[in-house]
N, CA, C and O atoms as CSV, one atom per row, in Angstrom:
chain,resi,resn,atom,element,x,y,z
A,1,UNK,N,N,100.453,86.776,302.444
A,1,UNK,CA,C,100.598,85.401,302.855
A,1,UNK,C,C,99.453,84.555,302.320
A,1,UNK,O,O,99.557,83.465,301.757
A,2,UNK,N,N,98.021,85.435,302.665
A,2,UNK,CA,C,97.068,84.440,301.906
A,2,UNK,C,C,97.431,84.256,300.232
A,2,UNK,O,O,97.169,83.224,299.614
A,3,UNK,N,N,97.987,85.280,299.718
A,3,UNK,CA,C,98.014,84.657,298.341
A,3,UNK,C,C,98.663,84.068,298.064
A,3,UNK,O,O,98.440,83.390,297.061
A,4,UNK,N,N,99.972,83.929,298.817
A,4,UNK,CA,C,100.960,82.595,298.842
A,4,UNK,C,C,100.360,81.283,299.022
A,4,UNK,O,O,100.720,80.309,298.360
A,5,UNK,N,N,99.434,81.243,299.924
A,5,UNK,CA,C,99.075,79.634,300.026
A,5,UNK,C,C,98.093,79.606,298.730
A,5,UNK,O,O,98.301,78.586,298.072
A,6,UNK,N,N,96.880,80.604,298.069
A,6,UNK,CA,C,96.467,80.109,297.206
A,6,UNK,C,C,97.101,79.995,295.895
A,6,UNK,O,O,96.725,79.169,295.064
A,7,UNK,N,N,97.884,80.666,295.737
A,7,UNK,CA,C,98.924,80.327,294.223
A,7,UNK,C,C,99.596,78.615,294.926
A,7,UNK,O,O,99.633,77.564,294.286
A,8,UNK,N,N,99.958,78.775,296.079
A,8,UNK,CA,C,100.522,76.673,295.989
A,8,UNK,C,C,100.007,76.175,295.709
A,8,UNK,O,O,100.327,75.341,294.863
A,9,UNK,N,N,98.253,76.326,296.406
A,9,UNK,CA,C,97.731,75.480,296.159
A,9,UNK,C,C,97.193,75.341,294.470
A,9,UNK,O,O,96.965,74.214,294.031
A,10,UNK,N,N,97.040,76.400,293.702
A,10,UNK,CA,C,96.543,76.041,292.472
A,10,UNK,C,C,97.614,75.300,291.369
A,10,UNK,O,O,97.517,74.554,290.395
A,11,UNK,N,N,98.738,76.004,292.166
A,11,UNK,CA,C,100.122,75.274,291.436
A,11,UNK,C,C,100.279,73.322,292.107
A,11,UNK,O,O,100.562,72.292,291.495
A,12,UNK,N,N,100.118,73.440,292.793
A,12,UNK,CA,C,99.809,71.778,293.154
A,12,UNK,C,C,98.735,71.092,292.791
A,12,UNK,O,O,98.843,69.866,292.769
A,13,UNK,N,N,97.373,71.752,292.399
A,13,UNK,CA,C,96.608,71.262,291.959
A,13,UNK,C,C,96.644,71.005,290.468
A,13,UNK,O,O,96.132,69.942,290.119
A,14,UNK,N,N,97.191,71.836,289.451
A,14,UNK,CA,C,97.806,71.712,288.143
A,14,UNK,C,C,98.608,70.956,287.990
A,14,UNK,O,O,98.594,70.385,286.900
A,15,UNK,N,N,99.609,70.607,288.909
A,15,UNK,CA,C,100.562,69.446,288.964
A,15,UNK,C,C,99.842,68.101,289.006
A,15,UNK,O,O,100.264,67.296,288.176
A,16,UNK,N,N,98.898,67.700,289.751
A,16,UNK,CA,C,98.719,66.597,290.131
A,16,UNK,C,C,97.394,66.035,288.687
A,16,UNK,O,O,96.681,65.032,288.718
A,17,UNK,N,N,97.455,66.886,287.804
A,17,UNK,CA,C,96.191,66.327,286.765
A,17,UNK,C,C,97.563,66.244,285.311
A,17,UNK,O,O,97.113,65.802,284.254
A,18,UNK,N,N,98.699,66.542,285.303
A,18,UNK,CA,C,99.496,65.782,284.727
A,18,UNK,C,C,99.860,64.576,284.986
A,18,UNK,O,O,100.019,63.683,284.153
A,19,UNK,N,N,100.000,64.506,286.091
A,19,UNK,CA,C,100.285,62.433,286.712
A,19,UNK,C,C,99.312,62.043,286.266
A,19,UNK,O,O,99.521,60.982,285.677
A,20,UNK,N,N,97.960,62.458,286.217
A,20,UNK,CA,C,96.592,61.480,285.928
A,20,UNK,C,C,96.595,61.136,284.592
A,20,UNK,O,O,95.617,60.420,284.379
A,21,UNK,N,N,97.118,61.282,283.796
A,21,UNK,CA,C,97.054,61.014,282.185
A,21,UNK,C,C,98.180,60.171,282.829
A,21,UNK,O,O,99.049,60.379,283.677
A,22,UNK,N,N,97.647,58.747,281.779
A,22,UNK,CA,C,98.948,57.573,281.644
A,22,UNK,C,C,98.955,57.535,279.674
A,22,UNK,O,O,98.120,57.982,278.888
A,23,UNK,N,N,100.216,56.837,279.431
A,23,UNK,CA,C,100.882,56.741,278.049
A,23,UNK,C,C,100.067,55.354,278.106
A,23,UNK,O,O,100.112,54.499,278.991
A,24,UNK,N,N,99.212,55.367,276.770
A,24,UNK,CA,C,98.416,53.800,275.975
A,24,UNK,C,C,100.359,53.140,275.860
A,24,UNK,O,O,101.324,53.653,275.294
A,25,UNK,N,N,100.270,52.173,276.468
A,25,UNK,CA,C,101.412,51.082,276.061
A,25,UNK,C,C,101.461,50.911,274.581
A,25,UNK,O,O,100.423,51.085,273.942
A,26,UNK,N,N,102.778,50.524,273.862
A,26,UNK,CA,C,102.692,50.347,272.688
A,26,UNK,C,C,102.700,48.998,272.159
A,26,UNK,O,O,103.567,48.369,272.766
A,27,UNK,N,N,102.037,48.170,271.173
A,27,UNK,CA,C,101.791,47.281,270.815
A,27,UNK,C,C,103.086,46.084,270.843
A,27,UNK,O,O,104.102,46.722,270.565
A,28,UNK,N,N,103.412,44.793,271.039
A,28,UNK,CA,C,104.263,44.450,270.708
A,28,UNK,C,C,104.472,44.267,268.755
A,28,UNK,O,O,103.551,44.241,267.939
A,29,UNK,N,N,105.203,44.217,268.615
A,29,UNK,CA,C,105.328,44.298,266.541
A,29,UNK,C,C,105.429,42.993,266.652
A,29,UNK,O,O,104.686,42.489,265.810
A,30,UNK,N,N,106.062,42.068,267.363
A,30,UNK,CA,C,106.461,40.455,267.495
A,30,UNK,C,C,104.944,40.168,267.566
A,30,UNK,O,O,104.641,40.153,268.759
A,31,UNK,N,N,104.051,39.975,266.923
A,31,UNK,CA,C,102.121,39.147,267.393
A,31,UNK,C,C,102.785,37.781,267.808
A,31,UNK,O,O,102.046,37.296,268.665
A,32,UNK,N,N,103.805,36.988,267.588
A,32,UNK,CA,C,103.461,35.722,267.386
A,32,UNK,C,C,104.097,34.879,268.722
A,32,UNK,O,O,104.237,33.664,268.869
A,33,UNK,N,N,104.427,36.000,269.634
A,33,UNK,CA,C,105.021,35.710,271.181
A,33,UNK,C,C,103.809,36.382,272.129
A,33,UNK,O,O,103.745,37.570,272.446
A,34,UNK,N,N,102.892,35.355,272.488
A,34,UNK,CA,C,101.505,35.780,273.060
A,34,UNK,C,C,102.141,35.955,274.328
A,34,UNK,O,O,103.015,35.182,274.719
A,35,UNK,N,N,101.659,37.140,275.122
A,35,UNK,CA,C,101.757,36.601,276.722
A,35,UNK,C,C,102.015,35.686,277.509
A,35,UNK,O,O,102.926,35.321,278.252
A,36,UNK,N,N,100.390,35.199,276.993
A,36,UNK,CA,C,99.859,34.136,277.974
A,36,UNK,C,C,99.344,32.777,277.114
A,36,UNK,O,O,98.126,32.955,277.139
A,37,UNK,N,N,99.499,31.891,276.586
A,37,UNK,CA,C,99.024,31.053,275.993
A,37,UNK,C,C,97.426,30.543,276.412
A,37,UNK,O,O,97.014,30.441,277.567
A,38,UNK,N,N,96.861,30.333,275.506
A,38,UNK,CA,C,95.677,29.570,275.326
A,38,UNK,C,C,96.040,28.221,275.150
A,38,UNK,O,O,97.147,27.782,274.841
A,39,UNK,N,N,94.712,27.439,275.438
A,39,UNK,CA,C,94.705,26.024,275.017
A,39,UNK,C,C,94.897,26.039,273.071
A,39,UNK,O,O,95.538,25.258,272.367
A,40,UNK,N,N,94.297,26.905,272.786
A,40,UNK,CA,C,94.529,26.524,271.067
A,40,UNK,C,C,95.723,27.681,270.762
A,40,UNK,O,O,95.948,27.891,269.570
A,41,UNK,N,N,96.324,28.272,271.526
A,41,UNK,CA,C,97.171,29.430,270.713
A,41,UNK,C,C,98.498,29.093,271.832
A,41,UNK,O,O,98.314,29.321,273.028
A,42,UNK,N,N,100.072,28.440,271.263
A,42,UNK,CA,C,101.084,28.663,272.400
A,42,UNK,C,C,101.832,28.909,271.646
A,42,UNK,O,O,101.642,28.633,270.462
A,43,UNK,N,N,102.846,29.463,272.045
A,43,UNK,CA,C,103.633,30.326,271.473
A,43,UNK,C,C,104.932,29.074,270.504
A,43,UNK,O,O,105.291,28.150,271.234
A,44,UNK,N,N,105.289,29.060,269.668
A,44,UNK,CA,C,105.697,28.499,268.761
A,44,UNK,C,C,107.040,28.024,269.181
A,44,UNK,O,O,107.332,26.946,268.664
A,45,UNK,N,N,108.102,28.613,270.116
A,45,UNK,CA,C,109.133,28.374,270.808
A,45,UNK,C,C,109.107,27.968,271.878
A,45,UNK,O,O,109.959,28.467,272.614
A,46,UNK,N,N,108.451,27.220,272.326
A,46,UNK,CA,C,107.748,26.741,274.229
A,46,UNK,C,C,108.497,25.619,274.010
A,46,UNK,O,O,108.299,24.995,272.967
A,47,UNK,N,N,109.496,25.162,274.959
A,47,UNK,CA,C,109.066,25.974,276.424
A,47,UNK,C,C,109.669,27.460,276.533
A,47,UNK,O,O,110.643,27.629,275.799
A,48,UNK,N,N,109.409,28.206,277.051
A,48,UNK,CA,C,110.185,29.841,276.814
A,48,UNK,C,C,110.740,29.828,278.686
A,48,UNK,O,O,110.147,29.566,279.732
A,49,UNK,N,N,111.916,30.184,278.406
A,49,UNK,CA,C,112.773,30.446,280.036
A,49,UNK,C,C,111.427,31.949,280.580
A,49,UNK,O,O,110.490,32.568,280.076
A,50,UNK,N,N,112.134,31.884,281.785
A,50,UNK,CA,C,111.394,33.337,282.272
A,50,UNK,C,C,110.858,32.923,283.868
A,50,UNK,O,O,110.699,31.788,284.317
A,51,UNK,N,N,110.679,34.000,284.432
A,51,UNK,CA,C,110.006,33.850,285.765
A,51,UNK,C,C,108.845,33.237,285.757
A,51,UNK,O,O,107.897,33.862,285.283
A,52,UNK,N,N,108.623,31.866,286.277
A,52,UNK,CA,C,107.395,31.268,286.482
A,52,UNK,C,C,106.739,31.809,287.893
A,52,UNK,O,O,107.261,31.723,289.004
A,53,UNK,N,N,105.823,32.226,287.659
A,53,UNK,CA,C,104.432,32.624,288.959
A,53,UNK,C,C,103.387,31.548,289.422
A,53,UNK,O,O,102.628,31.397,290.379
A,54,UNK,N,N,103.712,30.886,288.292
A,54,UNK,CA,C,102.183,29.313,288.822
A,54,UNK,C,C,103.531,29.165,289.693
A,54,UNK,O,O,104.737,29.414,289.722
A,55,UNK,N,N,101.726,28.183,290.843
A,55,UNK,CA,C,102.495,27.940,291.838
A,55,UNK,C,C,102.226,26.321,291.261
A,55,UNK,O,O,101.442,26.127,290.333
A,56,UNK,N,N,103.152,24.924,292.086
A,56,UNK,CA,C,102.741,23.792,291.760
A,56,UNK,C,C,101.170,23.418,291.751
A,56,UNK,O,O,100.645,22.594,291.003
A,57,UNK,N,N,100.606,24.103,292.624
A,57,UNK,CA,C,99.015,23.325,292.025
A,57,UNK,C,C,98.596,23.755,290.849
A,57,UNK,O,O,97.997,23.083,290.009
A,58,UNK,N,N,98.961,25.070,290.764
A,58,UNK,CA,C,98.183,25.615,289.764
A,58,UNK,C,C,98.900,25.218,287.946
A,58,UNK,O,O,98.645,25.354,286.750
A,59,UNK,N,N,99.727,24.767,288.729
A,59,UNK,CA,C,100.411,24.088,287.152
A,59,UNK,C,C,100.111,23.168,287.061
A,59,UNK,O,O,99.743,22.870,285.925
A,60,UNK,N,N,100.043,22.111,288.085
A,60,UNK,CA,C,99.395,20.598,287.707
A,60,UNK,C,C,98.200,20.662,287.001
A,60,UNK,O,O,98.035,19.952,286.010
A,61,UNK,N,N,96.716,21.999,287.689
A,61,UNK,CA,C,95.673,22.364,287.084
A,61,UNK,C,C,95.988,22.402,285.504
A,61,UNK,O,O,95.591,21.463,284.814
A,62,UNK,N,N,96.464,23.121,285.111
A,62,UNK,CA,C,96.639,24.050,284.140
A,62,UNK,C,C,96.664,22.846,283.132
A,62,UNK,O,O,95.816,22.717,282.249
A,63,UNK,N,N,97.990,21.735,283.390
A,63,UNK,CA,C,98.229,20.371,283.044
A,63,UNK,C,C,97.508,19.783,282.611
A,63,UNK,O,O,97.629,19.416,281.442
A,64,UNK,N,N,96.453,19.443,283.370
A,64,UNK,CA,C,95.570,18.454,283.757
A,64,UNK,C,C,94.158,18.977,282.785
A,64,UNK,O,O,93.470,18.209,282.113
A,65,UNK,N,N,93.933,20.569,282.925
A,65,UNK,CA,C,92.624,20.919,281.238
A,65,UNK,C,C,92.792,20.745,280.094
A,65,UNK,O,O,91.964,20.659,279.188
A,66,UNK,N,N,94.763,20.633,280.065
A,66,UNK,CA,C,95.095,20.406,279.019
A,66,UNK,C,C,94.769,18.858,278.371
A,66,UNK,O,O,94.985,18.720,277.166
A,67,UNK,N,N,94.365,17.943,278.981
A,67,UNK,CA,C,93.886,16.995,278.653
A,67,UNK,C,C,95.170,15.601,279.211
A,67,UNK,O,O,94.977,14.408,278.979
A,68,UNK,N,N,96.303,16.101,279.887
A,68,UNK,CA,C,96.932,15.133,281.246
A,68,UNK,C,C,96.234,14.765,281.756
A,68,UNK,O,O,95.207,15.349,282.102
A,69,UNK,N,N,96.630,13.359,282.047
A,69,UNK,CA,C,95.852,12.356,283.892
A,69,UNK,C,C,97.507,11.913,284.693
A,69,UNK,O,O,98.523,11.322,284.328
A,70,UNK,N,N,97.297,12.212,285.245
A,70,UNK,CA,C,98.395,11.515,286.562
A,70,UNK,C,C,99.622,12.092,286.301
A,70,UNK,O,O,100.567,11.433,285.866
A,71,UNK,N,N,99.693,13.625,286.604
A,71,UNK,CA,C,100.454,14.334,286.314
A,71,UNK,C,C,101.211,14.400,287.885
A,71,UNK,O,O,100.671,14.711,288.946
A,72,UNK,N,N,102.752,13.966,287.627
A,72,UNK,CA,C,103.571,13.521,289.121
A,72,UNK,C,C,104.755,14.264,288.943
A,72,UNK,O,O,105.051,14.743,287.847
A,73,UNK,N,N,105.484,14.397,289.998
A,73,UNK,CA,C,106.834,14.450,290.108
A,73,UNK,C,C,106.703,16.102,289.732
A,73,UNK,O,O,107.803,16.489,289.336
A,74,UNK,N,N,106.037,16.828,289.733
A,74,UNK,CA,C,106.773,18.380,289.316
A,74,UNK,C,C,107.111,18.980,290.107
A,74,UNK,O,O,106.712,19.189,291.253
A,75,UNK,N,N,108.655,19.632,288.978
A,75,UNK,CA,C,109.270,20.597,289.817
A,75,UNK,C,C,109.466,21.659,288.976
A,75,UNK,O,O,109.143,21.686,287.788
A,76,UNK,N,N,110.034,22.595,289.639
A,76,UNK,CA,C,110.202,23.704,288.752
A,76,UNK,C,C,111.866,23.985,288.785
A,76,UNK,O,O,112.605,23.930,289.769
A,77,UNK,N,N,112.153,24.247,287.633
A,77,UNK,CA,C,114.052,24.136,287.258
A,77,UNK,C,C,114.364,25.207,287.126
A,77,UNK,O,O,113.623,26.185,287.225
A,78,UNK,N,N,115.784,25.201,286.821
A,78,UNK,CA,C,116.270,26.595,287.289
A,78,UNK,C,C,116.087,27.680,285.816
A,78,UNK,O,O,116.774,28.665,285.543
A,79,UNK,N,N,115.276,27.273,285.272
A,79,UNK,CA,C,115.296,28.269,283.986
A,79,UNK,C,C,113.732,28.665,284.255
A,79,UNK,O,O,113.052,29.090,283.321
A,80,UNK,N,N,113.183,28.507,285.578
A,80,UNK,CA,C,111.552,29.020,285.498
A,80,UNK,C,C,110.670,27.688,284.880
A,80,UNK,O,O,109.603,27.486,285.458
A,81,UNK,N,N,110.834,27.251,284.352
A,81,UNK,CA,C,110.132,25.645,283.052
A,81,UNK,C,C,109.273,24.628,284.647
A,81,UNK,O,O,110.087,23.881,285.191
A,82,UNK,N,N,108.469,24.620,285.006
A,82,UNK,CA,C,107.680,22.754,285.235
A,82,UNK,C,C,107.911,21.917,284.581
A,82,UNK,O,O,107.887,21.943,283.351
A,83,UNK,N,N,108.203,20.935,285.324
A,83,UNK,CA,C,108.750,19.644,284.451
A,83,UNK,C,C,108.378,18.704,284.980
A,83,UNK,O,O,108.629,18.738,286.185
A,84,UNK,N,N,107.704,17.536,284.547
A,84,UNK,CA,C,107.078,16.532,285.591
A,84,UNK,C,C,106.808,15.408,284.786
A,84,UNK,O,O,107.719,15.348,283.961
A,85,UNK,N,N,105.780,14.225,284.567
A,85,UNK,CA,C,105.027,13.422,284.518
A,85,UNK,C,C,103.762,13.008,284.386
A,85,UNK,O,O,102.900,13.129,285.256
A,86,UNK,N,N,103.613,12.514,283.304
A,86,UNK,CA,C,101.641,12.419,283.400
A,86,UNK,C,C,101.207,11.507,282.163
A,86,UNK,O,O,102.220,11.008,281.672
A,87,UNK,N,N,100.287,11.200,281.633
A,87,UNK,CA,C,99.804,10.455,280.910
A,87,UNK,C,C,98.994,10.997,279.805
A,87,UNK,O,O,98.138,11.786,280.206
A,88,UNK,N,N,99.012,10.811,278.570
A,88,UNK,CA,C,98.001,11.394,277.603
A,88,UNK,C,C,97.549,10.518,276.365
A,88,UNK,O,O,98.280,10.235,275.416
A,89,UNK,N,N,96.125,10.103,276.536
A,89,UNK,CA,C,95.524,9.106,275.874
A,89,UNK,C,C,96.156,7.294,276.010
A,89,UNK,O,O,96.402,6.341,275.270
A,90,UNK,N,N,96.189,7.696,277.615
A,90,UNK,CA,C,96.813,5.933,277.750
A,90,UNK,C,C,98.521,6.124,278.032
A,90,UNK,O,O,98.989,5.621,279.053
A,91,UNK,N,N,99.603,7.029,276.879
A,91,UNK,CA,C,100.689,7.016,277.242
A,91,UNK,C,C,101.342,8.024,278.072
A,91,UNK,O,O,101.045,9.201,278.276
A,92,UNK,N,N,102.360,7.251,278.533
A,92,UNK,CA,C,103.455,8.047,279.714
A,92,UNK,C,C,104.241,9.320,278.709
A,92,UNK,O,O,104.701,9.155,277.579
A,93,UNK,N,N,104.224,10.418,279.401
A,93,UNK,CA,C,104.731,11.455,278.461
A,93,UNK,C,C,105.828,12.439,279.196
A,93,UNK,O,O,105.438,12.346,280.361
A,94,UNK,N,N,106.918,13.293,279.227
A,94,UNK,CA,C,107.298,13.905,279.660
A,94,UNK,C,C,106.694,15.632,279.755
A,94,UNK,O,O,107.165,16.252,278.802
A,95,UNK,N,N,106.144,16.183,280.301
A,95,UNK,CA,C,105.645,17.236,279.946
A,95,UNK,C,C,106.056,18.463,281.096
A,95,UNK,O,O,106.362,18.421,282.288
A,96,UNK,N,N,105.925,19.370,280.274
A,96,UNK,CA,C,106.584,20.847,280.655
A,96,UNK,C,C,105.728,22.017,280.586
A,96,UNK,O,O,104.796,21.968,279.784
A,97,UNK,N,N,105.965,23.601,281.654
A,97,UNK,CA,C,104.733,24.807,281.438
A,97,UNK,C,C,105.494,25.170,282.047
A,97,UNK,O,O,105.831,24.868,283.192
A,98,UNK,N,N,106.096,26.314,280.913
A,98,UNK,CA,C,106.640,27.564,280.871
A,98,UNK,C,C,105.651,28.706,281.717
A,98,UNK,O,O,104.471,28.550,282.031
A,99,UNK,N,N,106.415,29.743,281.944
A,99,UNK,CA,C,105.710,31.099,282.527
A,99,UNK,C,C,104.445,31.570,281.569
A,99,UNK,O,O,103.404,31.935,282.115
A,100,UNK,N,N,104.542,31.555,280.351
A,100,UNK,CA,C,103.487,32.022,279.670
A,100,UNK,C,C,102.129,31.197,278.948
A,100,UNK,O,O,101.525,31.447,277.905
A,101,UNK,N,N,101.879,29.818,280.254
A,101,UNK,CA,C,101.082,28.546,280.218
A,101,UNK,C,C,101.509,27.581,278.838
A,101,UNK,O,O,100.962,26.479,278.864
A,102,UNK,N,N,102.253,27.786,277.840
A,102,UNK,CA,C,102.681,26.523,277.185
A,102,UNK,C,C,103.043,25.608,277.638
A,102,UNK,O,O,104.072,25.591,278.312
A,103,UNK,N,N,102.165,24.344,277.365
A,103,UNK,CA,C,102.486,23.259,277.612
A,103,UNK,C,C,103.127,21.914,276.096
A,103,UNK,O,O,102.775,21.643,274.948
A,104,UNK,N,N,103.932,21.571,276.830
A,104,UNK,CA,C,105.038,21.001,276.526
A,104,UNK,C,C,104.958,19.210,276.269
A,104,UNK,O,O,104.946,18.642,277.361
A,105,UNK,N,N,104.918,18.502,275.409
A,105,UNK,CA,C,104.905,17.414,276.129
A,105,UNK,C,C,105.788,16.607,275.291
A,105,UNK,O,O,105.354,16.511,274.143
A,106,UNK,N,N,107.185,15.832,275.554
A,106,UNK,CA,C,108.031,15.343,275.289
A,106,UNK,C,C,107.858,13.180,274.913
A,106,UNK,O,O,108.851,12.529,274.587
């Protein structure tokens, strides 16, 4: 009986240092669909549909470093996209921020 529990246990202990190794993710081959956009880097097709996670403040923020003032009215539509109101260098603009921070301005 004792050697029954120590063979489980060495057999469970061998088991559990295979789970501990994870697979390196593989690169996307697409470079030119970033994640997450930067102020100098957005992705070339923005606005891009997708699950938006900003919440409204944090999109007005986001808006507003981008160099917006009086960014109003946002909502978020049914394709994931912010869509709102704001001003840039004096004019009224339509502007938009996709899930992956591209900003948009119409």
């Amino acid at each position: 009986m004792k050697n029954l529990l120590i063979a489980t246990a060495a057999i469970a202990f061998s088991a559990t240092s295979v789970f501990a190794q994870t697979a390196t993710p593989t690169p996307n081959p697409d470079g030119d669909t970033p994640a997450v956009a930067t102020p100098s880097d957005q992705n070339a097709t923005a606005p891009v549909e997708g699950a938006n996670s900003f919440t409204e403040g944090q999109a007005k923020d986001r808006i507003v470093e981008a160099g917006y003032a009086d960014v109003t009215e946002l909502k978020l539509d049914d394709k994931g996209v912010w869509q709102g109101k704001a001003t840039k260098d004096g004019k009224p603009v339509a502007v938009t921020l996709d899930y992956q921070g591209n900003i948009v301005a119409k």
